[in-house]
C-alpha positions as CSV (number, residue, x, y, z in Angstrom):
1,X,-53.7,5.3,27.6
2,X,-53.5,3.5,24.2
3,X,-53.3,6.4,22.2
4,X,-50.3,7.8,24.0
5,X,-48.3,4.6,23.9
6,X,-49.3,4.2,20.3
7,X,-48.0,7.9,19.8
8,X,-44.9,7.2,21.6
9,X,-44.2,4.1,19.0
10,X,-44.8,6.3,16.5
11,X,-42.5,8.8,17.2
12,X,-39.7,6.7,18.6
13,X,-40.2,4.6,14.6
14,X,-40.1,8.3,12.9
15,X,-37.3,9.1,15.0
16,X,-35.0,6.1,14.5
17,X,-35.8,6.4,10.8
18,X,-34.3,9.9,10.4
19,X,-31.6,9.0,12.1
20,X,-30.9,5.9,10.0
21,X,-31.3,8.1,7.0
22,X,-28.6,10.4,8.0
23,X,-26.2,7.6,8.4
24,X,-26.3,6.7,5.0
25,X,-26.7,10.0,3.5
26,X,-23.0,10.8,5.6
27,X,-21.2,7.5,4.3
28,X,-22.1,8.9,0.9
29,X,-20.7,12.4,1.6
30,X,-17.5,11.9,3.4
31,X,-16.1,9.3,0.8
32,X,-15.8,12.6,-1.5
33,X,-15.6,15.4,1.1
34,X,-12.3,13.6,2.7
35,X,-10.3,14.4,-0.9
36,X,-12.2,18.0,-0.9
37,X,-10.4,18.7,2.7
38,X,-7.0,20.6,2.6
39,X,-4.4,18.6,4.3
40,X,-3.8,21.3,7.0
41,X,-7.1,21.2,7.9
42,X,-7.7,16.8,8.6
43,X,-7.6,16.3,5.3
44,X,-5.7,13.3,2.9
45,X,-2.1,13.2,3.5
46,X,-0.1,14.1,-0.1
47,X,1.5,10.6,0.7
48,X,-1.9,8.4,1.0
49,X,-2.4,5.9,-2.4
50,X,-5.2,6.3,-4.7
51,X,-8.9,5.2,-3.8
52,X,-9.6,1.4,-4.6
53,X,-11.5,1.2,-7.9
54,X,-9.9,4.2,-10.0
55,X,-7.1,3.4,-12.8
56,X,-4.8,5.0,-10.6
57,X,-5.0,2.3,-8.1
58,X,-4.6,-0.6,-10.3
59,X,-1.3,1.4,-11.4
60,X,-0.1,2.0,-7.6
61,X,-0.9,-1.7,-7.0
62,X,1.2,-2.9,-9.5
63,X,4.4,-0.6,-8.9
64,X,3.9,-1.7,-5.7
65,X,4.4,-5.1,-6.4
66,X,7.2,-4.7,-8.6
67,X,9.2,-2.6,-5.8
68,X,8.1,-5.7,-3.4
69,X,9.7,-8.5,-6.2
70,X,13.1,-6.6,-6.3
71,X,16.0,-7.6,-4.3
72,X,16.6,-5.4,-1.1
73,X,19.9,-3.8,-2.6
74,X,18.2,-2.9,-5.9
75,X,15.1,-1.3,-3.7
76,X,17.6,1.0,-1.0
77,X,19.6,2.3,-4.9
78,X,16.5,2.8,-6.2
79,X,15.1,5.2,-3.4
80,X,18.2,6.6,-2.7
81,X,18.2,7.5,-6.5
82,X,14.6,8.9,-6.0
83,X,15.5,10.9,-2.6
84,X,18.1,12.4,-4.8
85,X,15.6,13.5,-7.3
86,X,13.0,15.2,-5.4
87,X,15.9,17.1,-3.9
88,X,15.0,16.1,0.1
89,X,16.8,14.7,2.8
90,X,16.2,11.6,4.9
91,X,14.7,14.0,7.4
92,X,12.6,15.7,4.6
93,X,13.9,18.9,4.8
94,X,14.8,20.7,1.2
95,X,18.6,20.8,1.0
């Protein structure tokens, strides 16, 4: 009777180990399978910012900031001038 119980221990420690394993081995994974992923398919929108960390970030942070310091007339010219740039509508359609 001791043996089993002792065996059952055993396996339920082994099991719960694996299992802790592969959570950590996944975090890992899907922080740089998520930018592998084609949009179409779950992936990152083409909208989303830069990952926290990278120089691109820091740069996105601070235009970010200075769009939130200008006045609200001088933001709306600003990306009216840039809709007009890309060539897109406010529905987002090509004209």
């Amino acid at each position: 009777m001791r043996f089993r119980s002792l065996s059952i221990a055993a396996v339920v420690a082994l099991l719960a180990s694996n299992l802790a394993g592969c959570g950590t081995v996944n975090e890992k994974l899907s922080a740089g399978m998520g930018d592998s992923i084609p949009q179409w398919a779950g992936g990152l929108p083409a909208d989303a910012p830069p990952r926290p960390g990278t120089p691109q970030y820091d740069a996105y942070m601070k235009e970010r900031e200075r769009k939130r310091l200008l006045p609200a007339a001088d933001r709306e010219k600003e990306e009216q001038a840039q809709k007009g740039a890309t060539g897109t509508t406010s529905a987002g359609a090509v004209r």
